[in-house]
C-alpha positions in Angstrom: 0.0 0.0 0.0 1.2 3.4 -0.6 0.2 7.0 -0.5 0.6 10.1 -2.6 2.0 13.5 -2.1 1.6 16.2 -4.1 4.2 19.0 -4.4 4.6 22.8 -6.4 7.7 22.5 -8.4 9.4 25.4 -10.0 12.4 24.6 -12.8 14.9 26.8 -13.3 18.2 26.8 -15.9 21.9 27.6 -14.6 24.4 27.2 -17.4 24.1 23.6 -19.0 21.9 22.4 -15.7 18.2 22.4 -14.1 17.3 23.1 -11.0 14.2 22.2 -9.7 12.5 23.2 -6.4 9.8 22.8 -4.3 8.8 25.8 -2.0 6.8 23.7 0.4 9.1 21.6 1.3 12.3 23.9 0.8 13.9 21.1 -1.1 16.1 21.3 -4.6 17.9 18.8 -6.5 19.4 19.4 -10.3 20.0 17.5 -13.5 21.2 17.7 -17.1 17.2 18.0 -18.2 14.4 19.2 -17.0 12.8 15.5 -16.4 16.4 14.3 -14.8 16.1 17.2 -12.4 12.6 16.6 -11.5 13.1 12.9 -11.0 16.4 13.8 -8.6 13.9 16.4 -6.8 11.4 13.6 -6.0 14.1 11.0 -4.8 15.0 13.8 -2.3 11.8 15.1 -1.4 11.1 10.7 -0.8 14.1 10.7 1.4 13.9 14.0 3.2 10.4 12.2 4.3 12.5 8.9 5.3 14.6 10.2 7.2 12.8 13.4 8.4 10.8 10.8 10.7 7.5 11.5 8.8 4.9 8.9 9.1 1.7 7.6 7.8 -0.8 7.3 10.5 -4.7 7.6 9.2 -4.0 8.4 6.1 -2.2 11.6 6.9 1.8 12.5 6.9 2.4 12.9 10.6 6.2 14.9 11.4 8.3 14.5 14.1 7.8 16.3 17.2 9.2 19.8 16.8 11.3 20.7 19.5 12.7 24.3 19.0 12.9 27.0 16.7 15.4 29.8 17.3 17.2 32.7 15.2 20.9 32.5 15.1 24.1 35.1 13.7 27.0 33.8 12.1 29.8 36.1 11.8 31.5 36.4 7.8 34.5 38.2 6.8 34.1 41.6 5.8 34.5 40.7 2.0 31.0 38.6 2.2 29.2 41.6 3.7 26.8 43.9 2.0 28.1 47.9 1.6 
């Protein structure tokens, strides 16, 4: 038995490459083509799931438990800073 998921992806060309992303879950993955980078993008939004802890209970995607969220500074050399 399985389930489906359904996902907004935008495609975008770098150079020779795709990129294709997925807003809701913040996820990107790229390929030589359009259908290789949209094939990459689904293996990693598959494992992000995995391995993210989601689970299938009810029919629904249930996540882990979240246990913080909190805004953080990093310092950069001067040379990566805005003027």
């Amino acid at each position: 038995m399985h389930m489906e998921i359904q996902f907004t992806t935008q495609i975008f060309k770098e150079g020779r490459s795709f990129l294709a992303y997925t807003r809701e879950l913040d996820l990107s993955s790229c390929g030589g083509t359009q259908q290789k980078a949209l094939h990459n993008l689904k293996e990693a939004v598959r494992l992000f799931l995995e391995e993210a802890g989601y689970l299938r209970r009810n029919s629904k995607l249930q996540g882990p438990k979240l246990i913080t969220t909190q805004r953080v500074s990093l310092p950069l050399p001067l040379e990566h800073a805005e003027t």
